[in-house]
PDBQT receptor file of N, H, CA, C and O in Angstrom, charges set to zero:
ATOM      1  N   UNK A   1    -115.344 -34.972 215.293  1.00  0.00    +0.000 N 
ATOM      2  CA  UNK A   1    -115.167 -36.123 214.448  1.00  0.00    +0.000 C 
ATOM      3  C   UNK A   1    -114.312 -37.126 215.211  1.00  0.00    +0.000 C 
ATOM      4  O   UNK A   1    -113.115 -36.920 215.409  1.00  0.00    +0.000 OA
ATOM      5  N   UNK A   2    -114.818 -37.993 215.549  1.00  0.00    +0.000 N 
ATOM      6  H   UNK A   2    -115.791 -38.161 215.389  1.00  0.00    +0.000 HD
ATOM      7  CA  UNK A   2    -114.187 -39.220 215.846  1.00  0.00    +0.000 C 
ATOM      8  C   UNK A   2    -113.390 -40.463 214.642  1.00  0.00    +0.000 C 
ATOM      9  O   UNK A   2    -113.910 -41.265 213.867  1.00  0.00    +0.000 OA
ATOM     10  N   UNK A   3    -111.414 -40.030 215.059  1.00  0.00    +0.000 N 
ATOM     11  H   UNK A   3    -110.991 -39.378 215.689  1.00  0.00    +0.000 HD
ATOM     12  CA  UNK A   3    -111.024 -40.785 213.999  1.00  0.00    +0.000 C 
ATOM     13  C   UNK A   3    -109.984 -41.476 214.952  1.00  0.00    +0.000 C 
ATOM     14  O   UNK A   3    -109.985 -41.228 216.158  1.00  0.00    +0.000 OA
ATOM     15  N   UNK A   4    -109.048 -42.398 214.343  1.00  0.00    +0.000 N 
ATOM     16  H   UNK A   4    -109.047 -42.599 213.364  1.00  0.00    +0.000 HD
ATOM     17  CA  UNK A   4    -107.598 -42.806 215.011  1.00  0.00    +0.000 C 
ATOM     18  C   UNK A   4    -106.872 -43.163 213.872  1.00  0.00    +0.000 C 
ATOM     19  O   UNK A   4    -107.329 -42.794 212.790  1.00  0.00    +0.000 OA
ATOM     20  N   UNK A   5    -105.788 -43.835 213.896  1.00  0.00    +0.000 N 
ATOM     21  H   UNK A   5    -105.417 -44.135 214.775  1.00  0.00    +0.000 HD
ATOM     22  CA  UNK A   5    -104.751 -44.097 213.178  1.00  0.00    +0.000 C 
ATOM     23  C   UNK A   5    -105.268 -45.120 211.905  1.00  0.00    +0.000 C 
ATOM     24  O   UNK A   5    -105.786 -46.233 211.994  1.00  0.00    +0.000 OA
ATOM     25  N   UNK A   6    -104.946 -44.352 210.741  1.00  0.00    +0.000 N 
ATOM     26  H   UNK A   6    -104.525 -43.447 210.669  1.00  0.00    +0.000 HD
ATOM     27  CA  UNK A   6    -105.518 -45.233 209.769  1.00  0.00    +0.000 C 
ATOM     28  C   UNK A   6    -107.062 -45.145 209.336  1.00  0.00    +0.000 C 
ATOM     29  O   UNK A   6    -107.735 -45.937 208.676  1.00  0.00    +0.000 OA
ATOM     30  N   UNK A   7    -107.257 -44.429 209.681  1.00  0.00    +0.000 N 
ATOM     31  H   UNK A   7    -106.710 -43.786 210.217  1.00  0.00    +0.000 HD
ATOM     32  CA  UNK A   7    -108.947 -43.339 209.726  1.00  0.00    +0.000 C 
ATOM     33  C   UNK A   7    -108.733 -43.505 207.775  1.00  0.00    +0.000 C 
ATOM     34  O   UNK A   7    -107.648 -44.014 207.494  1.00  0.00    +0.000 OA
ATOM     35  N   UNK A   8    -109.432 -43.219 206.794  1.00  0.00    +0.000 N 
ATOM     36  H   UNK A   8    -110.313 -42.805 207.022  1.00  0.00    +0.000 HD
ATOM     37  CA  UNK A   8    -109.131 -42.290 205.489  1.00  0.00    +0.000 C 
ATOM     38  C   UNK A   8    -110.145 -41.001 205.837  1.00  0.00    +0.000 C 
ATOM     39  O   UNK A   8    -111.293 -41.281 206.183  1.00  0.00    +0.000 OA
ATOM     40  N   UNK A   9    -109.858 -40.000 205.776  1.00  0.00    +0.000 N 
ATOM     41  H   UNK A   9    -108.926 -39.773 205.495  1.00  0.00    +0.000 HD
ATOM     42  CA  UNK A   9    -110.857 -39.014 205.452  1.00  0.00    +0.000 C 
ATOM     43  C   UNK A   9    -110.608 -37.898 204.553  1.00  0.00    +0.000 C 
ATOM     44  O   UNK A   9    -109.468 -37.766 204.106  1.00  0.00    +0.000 OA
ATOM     45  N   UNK A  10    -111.652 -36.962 204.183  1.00  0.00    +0.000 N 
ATOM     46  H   UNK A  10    -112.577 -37.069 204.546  1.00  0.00    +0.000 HD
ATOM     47  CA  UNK A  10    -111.355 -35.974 202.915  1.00  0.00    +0.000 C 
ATOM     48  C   UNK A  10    -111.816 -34.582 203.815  1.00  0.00    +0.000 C 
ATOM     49  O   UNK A  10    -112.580 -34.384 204.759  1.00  0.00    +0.000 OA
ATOM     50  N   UNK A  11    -110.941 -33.765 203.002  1.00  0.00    +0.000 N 
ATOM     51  H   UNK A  11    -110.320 -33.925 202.235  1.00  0.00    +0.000 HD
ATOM     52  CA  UNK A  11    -111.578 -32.336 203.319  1.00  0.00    +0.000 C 
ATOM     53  C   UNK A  11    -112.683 -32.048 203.265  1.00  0.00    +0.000 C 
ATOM     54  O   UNK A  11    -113.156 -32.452 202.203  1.00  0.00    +0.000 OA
ATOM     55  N   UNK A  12    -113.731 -31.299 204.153  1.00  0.00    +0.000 N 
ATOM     56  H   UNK A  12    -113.348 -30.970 205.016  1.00  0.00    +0.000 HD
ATOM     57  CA  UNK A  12    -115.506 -30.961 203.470  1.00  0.00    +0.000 C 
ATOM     58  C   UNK A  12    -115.405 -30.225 202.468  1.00  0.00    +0.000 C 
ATOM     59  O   UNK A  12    -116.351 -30.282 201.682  1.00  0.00    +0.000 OA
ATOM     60  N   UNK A  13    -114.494 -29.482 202.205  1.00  0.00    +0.000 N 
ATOM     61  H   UNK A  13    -113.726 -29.436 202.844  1.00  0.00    +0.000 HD
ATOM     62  CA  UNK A  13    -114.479 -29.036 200.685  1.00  0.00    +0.000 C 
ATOM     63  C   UNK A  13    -114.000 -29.434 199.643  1.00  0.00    +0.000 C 
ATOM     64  O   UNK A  13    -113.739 -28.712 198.680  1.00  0.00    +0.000 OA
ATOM     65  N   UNK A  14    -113.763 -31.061 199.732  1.00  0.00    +0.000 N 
ATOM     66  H   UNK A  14    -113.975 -31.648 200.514  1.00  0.00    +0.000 HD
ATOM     67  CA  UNK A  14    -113.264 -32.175 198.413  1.00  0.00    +0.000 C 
ATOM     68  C   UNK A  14    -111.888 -32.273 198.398  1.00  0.00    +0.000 C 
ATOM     69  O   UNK A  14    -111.210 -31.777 199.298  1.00  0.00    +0.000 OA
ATOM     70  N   UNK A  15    -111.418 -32.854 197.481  1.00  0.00    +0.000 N 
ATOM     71  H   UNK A  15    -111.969 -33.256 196.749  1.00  0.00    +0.000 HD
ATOM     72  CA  UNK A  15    -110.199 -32.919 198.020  1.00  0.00    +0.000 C 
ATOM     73  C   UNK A  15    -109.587 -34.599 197.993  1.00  0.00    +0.000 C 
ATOM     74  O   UNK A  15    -110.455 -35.402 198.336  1.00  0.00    +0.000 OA
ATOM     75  N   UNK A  16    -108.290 -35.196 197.654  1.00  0.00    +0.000 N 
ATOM     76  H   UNK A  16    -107.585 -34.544 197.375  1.00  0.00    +0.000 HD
ATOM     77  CA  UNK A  16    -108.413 -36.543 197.512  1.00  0.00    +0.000 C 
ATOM     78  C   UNK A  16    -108.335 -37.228 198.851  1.00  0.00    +0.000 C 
ATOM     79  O   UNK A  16    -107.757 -36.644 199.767  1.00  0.00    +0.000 OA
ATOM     80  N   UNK A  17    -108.778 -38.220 199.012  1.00  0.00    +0.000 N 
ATOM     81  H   UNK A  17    -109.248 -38.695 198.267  1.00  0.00    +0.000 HD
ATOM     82  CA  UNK A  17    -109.049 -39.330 200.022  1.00  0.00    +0.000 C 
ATOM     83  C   UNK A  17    -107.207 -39.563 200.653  1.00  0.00    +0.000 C 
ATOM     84  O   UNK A  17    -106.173 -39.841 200.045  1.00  0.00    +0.000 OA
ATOM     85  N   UNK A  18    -107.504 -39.281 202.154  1.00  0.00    +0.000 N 
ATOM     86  H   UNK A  18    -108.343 -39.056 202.648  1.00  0.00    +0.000 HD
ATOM     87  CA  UNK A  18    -106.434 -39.457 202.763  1.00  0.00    +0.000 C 
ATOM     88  C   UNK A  18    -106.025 -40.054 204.366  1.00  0.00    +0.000 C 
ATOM     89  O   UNK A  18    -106.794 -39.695 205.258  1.00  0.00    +0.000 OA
ATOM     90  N   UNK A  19    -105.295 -40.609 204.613  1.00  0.00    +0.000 N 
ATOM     91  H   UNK A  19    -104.670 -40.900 203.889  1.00  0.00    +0.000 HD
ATOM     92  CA  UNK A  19    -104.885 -41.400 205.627  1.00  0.00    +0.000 C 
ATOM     93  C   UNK A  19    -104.479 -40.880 206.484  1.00  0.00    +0.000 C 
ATOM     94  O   UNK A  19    -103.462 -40.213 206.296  1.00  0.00    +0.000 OA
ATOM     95  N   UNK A  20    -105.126 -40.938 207.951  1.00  0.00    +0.000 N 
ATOM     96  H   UNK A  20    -105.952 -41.480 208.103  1.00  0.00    +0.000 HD
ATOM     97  CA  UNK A  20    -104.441 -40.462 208.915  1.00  0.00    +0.000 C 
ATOM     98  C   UNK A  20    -102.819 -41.353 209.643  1.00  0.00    +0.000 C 
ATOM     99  O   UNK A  20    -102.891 -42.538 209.966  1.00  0.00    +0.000 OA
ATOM    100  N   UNK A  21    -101.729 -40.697 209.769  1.00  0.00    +0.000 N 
ATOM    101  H   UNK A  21    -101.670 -39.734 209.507  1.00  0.00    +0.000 HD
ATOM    102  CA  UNK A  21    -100.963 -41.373 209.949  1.00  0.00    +0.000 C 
ATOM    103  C   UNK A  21    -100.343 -41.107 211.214  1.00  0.00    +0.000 C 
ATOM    104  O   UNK A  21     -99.381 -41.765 211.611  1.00  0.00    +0.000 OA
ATOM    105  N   UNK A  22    -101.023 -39.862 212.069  1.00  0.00    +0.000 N 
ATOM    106  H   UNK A  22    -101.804 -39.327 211.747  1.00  0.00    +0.000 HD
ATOM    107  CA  UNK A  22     -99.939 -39.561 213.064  1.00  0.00    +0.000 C 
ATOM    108  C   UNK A  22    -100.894 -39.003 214.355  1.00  0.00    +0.000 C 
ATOM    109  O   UNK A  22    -101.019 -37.826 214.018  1.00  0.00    +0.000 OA
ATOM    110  N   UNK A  23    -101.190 -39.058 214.857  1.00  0.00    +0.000 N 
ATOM    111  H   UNK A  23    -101.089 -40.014 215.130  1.00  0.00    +0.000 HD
ATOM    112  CA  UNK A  23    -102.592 -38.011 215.413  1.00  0.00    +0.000 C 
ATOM    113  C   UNK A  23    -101.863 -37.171 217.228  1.00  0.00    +0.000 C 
ATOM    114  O   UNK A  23    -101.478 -37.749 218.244  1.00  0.00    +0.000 OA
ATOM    115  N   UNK A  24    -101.958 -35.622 216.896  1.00  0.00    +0.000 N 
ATOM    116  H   UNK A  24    -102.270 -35.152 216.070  1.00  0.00    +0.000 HD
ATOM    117  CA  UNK A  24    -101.497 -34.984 218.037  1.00  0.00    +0.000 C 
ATOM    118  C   UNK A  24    -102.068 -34.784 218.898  1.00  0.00    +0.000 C 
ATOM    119  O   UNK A  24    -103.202 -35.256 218.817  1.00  0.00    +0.000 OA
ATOM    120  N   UNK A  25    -101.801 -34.133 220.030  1.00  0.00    +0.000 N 
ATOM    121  H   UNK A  25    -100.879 -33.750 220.095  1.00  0.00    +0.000 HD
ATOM    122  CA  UNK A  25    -102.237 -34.013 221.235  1.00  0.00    +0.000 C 
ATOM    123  C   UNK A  25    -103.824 -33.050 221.038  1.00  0.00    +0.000 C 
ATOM    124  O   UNK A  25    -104.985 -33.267 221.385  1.00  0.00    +0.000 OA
ATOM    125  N   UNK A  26    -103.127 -31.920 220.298  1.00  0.00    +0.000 N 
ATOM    126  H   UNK A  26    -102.184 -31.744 220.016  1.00  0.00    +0.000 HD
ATOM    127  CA  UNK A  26    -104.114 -31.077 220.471  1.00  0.00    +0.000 C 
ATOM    128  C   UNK A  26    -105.196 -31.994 219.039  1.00  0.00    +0.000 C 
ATOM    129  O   UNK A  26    -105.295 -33.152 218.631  1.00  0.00    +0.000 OA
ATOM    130  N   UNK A  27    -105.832 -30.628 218.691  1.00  0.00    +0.000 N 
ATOM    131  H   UNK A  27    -105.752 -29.687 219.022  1.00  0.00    +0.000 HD
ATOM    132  CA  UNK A  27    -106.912 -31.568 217.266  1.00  0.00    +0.000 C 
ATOM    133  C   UNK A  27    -106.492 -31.304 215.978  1.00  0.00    +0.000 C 
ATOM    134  O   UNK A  27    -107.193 -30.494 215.370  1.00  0.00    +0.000 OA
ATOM    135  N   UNK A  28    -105.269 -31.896 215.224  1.00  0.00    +0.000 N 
ATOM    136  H   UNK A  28    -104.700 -32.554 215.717  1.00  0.00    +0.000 HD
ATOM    137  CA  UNK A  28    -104.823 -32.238 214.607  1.00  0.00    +0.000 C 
ATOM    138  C   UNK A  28    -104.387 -33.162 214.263  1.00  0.00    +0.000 C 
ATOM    139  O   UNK A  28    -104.704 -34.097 214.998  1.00  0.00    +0.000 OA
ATOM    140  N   UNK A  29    -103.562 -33.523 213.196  1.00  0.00    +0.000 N 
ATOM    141  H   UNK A  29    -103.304 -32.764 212.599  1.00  0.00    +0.000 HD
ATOM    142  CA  UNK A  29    -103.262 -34.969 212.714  1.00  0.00    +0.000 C 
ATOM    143  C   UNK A  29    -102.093 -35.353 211.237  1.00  0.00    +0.000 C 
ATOM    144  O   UNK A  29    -102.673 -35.198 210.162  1.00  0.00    +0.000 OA
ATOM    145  N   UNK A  30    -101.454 -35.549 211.183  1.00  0.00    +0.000 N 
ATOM    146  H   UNK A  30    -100.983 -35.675 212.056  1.00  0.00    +0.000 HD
ATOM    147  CA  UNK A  30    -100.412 -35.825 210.461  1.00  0.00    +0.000 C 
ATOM    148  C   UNK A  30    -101.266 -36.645 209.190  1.00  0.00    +0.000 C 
ATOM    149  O   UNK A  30    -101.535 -37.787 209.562  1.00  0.00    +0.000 OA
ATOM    150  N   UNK A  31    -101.701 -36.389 207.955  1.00  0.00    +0.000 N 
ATOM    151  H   UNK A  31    -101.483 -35.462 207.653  1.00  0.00    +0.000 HD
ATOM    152  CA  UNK A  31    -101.897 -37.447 207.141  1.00  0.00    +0.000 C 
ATOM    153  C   UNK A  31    -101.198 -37.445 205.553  1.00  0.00    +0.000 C 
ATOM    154  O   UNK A  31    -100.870 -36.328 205.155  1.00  0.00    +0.000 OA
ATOM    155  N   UNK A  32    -101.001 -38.354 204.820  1.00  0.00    +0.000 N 
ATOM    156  H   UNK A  32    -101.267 -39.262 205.143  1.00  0.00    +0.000 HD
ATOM    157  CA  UNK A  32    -100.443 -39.198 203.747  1.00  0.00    +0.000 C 
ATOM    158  C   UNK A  32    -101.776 -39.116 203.065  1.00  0.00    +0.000 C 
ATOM    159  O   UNK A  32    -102.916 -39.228 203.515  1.00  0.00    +0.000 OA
ATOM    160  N   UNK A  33    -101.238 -38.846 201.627  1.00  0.00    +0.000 N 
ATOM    161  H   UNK A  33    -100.311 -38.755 201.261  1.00  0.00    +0.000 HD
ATOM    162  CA  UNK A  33    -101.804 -39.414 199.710  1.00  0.00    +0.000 C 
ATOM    163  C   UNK A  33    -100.966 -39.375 198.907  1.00  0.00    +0.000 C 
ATOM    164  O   UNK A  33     -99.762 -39.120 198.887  1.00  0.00    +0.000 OA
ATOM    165  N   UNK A  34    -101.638 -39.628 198.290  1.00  0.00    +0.000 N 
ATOM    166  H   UNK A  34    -102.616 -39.836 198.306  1.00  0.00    +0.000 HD
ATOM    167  CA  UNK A  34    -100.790 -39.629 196.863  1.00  0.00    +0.000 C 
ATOM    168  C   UNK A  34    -101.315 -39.042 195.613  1.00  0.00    +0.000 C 
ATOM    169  O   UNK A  34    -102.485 -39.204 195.264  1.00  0.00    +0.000 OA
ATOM    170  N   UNK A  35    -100.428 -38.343 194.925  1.00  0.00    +0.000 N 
ATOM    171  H   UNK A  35     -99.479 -38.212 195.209  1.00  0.00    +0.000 HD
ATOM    172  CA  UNK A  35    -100.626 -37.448 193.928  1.00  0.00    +0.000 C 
ATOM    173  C   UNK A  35     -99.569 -37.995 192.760  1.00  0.00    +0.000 C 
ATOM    174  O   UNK A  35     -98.345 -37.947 192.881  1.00  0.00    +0.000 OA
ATOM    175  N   UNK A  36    -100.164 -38.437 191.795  1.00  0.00    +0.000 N 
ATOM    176  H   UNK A  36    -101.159 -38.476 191.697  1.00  0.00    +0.000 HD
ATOM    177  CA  UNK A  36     -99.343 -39.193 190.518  1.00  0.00    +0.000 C 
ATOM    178  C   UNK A  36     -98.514 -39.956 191.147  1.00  0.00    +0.000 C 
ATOM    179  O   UNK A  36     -97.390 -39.608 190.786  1.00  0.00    +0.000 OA
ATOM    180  N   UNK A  37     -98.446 -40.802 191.886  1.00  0.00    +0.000 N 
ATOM    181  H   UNK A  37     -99.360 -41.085 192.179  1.00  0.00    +0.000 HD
ATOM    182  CA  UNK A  37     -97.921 -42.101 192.626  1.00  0.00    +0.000 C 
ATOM    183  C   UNK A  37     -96.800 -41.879 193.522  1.00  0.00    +0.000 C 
ATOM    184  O   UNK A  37     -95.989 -42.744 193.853  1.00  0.00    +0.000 OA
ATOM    185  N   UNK A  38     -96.808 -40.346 193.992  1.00  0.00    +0.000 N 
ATOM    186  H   UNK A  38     -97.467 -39.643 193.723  1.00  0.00    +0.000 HD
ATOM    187  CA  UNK A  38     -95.689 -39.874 194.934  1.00  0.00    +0.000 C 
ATOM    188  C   UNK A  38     -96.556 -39.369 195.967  1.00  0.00    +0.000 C 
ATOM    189  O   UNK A  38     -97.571 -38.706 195.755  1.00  0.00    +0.000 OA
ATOM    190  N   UNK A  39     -95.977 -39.812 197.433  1.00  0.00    +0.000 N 
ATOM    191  H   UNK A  39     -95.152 -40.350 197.605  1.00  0.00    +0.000 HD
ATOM    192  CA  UNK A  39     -96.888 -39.773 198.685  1.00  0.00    +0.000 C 
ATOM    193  C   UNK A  39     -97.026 -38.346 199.220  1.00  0.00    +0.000 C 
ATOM    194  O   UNK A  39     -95.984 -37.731 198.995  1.00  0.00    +0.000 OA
ATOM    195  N   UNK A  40     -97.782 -37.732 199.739  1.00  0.00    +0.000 N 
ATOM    196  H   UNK A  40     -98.629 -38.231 199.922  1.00  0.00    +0.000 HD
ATOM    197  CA  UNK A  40     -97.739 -36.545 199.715  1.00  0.00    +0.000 C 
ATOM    198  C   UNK A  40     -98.154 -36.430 201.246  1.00  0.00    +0.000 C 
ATOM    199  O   UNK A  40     -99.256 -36.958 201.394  1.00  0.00    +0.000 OA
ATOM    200  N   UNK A  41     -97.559 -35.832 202.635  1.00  0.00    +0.000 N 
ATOM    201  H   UNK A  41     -96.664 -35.403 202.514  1.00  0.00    +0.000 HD
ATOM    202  CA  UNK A  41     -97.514 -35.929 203.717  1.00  0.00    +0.000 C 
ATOM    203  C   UNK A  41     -98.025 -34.166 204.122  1.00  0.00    +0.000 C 
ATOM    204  O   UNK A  41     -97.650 -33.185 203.480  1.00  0.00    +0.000 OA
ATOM    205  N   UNK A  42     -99.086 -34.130 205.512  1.00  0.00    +0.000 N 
ATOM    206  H   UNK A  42     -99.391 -34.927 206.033  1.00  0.00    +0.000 HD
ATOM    207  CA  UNK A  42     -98.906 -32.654 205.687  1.00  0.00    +0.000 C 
ATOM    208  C   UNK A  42    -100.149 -32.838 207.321  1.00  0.00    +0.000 C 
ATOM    209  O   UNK A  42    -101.111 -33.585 207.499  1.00  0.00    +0.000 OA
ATOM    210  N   UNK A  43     -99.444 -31.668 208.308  1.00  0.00    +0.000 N 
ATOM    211  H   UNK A  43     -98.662 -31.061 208.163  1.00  0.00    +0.000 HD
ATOM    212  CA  UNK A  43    -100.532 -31.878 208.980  1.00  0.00    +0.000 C 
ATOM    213  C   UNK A  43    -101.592 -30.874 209.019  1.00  0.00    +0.000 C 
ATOM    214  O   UNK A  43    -101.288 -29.750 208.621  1.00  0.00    +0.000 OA
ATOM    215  N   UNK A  44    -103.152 -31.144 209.556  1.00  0.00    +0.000 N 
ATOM    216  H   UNK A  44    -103.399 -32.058 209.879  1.00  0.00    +0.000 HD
ATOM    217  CA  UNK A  44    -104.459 -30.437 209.548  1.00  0.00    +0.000 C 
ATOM    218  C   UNK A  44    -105.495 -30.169 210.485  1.00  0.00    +0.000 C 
ATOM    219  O   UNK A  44    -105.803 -30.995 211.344  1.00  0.00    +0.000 OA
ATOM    220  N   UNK A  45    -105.842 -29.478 210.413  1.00  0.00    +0.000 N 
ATOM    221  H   UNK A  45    -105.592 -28.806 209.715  1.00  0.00    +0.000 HD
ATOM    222  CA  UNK A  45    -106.732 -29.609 211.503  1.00  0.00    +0.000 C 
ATOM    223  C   UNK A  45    -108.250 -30.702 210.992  1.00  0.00    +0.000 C 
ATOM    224  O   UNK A  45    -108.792 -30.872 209.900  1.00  0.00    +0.000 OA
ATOM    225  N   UNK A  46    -108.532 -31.271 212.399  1.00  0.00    +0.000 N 
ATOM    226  H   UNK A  46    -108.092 -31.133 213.286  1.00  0.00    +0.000 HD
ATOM    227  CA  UNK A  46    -109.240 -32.250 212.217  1.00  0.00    +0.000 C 
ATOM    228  C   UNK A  46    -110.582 -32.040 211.866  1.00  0.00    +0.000 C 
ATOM    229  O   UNK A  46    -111.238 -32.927 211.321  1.00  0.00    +0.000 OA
ATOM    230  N   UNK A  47    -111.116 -30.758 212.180  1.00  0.00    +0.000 N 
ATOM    231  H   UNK A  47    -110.583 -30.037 212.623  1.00  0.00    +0.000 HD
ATOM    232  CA  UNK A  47    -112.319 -29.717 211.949  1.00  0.00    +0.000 C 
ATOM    233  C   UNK A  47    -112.313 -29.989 210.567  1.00  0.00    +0.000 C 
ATOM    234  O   UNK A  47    -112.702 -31.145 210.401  1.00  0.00    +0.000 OA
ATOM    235  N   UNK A  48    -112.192 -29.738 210.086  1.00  0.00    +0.000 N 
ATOM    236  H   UNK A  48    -111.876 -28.799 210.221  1.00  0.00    +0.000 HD
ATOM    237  CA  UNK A  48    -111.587 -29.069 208.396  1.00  0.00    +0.000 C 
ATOM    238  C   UNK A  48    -111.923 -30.302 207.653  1.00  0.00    +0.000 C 
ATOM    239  O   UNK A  48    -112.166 -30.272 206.447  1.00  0.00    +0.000 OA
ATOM    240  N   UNK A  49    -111.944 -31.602 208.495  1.00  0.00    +0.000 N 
ATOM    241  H   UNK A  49    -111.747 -31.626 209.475  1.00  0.00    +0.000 HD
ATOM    242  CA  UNK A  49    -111.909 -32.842 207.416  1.00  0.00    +0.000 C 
ATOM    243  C   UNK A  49    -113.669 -33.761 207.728  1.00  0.00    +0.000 C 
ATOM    244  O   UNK A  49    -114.590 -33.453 208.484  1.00  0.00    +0.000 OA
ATOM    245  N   UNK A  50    -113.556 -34.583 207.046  1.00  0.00    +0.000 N 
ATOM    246  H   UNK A  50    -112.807 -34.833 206.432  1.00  0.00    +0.000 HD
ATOM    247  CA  UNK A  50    -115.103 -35.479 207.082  1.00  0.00    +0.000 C 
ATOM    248  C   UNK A  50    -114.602 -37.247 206.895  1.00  0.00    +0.000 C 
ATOM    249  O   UNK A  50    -113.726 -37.652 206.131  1.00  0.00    +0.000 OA
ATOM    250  N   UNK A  51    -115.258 -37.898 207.623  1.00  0.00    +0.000 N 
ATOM    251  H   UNK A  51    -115.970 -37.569 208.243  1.00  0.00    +0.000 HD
ATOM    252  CA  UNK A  51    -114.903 -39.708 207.109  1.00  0.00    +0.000 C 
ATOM    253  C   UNK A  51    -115.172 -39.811 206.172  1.00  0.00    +0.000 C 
ATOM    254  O   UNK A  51    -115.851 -38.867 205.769  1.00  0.00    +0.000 OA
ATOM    255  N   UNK A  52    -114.902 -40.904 205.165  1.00  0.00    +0.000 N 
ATOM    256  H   UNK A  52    -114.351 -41.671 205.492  1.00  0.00    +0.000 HD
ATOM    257  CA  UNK A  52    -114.576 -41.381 204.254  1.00  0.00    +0.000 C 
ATOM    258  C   UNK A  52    -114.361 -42.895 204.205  1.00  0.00    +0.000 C 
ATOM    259  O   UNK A  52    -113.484 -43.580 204.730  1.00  0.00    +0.000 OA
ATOM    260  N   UNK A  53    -115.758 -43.347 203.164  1.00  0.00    +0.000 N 
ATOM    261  H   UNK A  53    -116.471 -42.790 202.737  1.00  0.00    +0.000 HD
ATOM    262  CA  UNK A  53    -115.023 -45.042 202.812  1.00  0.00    +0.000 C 
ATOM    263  C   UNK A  53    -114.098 -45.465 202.508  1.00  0.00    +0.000 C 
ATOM    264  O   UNK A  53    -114.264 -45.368 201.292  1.00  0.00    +0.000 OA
ATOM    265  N   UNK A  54    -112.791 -46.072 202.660  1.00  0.00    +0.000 N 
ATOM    266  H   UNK A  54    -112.656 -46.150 203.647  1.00  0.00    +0.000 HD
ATOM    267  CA  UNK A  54    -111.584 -46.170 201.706  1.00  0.00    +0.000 C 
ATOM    268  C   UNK A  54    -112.485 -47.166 200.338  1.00  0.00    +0.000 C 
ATOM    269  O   UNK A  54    -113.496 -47.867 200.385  1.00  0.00    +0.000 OA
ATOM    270  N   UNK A  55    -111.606 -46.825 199.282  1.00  0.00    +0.000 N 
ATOM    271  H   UNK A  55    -110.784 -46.256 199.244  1.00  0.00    +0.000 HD
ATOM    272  CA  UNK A  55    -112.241 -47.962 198.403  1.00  0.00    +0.000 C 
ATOM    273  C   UNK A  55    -111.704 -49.399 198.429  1.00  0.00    +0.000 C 
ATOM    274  O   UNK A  55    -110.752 -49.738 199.132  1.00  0.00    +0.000 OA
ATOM    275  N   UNK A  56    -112.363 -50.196 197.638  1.00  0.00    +0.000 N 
ATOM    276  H   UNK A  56    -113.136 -49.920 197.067  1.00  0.00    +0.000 HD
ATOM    277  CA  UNK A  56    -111.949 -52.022 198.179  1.00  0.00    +0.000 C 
ATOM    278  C   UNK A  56    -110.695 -51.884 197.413  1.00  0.00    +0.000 C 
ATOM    279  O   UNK A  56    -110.440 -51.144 196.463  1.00  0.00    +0.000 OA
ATOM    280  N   UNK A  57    -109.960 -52.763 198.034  1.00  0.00    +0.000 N 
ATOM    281  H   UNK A  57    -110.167 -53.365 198.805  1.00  0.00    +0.000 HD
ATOM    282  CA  UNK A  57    -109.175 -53.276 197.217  1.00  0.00    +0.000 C 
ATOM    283  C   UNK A  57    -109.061 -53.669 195.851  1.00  0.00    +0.000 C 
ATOM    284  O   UNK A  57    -109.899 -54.531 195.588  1.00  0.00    +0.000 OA
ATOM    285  N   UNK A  58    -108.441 -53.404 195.019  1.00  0.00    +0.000 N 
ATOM    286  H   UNK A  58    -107.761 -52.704 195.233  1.00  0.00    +0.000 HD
ATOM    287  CA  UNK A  58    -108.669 -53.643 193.903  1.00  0.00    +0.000 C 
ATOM    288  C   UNK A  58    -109.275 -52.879 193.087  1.00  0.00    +0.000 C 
ATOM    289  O   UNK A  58    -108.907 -52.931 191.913  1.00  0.00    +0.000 OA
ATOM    290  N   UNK A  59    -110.443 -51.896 193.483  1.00  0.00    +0.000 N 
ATOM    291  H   UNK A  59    -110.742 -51.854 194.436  1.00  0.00    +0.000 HD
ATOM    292  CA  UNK A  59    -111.061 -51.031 192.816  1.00  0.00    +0.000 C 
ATOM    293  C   UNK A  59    -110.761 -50.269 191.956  1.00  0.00    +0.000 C 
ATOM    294  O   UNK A  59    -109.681 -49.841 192.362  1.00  0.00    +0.000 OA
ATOM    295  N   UNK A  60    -110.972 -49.778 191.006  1.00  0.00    +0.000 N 
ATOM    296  H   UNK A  60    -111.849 -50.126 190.676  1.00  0.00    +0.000 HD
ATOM    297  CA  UNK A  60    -110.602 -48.772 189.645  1.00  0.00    +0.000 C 
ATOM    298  C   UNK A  60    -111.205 -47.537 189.909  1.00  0.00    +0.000 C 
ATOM    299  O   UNK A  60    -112.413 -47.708 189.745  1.00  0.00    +0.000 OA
ATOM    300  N   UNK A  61    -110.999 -46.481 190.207  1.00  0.00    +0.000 N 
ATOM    301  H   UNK A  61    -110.017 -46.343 190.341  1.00  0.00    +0.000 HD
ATOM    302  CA  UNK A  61    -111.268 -44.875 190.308  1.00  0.00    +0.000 C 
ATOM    303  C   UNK A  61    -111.926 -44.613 189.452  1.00  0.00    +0.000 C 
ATOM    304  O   UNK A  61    -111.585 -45.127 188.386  1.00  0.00    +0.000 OA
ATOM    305  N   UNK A  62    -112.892 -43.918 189.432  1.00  0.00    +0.000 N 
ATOM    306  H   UNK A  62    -113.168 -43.501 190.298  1.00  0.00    +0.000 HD
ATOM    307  CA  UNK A  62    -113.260 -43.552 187.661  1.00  0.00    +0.000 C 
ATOM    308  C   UNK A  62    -113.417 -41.840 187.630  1.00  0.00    +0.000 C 
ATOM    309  O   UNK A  62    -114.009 -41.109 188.424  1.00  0.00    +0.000 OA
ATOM    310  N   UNK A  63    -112.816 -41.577 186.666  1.00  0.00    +0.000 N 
ATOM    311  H   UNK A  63    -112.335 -42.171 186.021  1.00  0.00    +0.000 HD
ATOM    312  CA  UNK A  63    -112.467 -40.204 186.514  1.00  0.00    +0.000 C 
ATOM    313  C   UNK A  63    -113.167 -38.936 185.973  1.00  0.00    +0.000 C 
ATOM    314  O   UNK A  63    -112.503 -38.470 185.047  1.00  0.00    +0.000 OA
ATOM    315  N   UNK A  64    -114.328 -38.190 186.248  1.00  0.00    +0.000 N 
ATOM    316  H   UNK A  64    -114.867 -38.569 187.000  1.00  0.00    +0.000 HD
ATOM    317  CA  UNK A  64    -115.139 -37.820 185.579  1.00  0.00    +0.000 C 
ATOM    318  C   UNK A  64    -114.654 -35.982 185.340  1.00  0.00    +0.000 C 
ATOM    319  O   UNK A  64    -115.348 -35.246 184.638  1.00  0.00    +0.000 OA
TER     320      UNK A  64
């Protein structure tokens, strides 16, 4: 998977939409979300994840 700084991507097994914020040597990557409006930081392996559209600005989530 080809990403860099500021990438959003999600886990292939779902999971909320998240920001790459740090990216290491080896194939991993430091990324940021948010969970009830507190940022939630952790690093992953890059395998493990898939790209992702961020949504537009402004957009409303809809919750099903």
């Amino acid at each position: 998977m080809q990403v860099m700084f500021g990438s959003v991507v999600s886990f292939k097994s779902g999971g909320p939409l998240m920001t790459i914020e740090e990216l290491a040597e080896r194939a991993d990557a430091r990324f940021a979300w948010f969970v009830d409006q507190a940022v939630q930081r952790e690093w992953f392996a890059l395998v493990a994840l898939q790209p992702q559209v961020p949504p537009k600005a402004g957009a409303k989530k809809v919750v099903k």
